[in-house]
C-alpha positions in Angstrom: -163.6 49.6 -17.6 -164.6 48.9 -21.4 -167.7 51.3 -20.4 -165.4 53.8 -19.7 -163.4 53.5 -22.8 -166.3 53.0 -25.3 -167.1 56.7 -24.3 -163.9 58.3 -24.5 -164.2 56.3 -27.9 -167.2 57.9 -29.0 -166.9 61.3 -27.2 -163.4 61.3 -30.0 -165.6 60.2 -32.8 -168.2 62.7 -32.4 -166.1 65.6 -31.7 -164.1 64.4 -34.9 -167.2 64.3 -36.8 -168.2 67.2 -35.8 -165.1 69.1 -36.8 -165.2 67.2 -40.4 -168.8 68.3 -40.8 -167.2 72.1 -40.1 -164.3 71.7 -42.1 -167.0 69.7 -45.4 -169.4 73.1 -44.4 -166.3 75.7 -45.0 -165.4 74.1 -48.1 -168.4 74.1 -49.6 -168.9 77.8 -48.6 -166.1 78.3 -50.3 -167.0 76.5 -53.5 -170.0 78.4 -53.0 -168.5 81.9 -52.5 -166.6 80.9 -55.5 -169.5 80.6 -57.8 -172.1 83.3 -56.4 -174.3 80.8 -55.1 -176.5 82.9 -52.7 -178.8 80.5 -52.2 -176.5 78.0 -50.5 -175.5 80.9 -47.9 -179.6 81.5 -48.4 -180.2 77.9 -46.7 -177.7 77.5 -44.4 -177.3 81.0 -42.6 -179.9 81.3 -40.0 -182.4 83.7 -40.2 -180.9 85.8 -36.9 -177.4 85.6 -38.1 -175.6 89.3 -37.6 -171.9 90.0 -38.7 -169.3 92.6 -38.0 -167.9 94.0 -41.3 -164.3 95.1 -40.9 -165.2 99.0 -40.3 -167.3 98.2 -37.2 -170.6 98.2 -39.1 -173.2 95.2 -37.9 -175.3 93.2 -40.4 -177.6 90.9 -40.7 -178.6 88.0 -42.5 -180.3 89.5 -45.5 -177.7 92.5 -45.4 -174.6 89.7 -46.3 -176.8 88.3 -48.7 -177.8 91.6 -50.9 -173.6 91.7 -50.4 -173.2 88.8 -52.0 -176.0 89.0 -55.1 -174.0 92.4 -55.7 -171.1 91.0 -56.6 -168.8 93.3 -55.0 -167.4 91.9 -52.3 -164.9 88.9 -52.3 -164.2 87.0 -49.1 -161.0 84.3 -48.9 -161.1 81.7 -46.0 -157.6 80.5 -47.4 -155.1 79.1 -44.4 -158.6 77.7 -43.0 -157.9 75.9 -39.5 -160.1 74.8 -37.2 -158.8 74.9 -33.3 -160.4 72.6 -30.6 -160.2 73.2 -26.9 -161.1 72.3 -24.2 -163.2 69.1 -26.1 -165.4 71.9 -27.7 -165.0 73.1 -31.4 
C-alpha cells in the first residue's frame, strides 16, 4: 500500500515539476522576447522546429530567428496558462 502511494506521490511531483520547468521556460522566453535575445531562442529551439505564422505560412527554425534579429515582429504570451489532462502536460 505505501508502494502504491509513494508513486502516485512522485508521478504528482514530476508532473508538477515538469509544468514549473514549462511555466520557468515561458517566462524566460518572455524576458527574452523582451530584450531581443536571439540567442536564447538560438539555444533552446531545436534545430527541426517549424511554425505556422498567422496567415498560414510555415517556418522554420532559422526563419523565426531572422524574425526576431529584424526586430519587427513582437510576440505577447500575456494570460499564459498551462492546461494538464489527462496526467500529460
Amino acid at each position: 500500500m505505501v508502494l502504491v502511494f509513494g508513486i502516485a506521490i512522485l508521478a504528482q511531483t514530476q508532473a508538477g515539476t515538469a509544468e514549473q520547468e514549462i511555466i520557468k521556460l515561458e517566462n524566460e522566453a518572455g524576458v527574452a522576447m523582451v530584450k531581443g535575445d536571439v540567442a536564447f531562442f538560438d539555444r533552446v529551439i531545436s534545430g527541426d522546429f517549424t511554425f505556422t505564422d498567422p496567415d498560414g505560412n510555415v517556418g522554420t527554425k532559422a526563419d523565426l530567428l531572422a524574425i526576431m534579429k529584424s526586430g519587427d515582429d513582437v510576440v505577447n504570451n500575456d494570460g499564459l496558462k498551462i492546461i494538464k489532462t489527462e496526467d500529460k502536460l
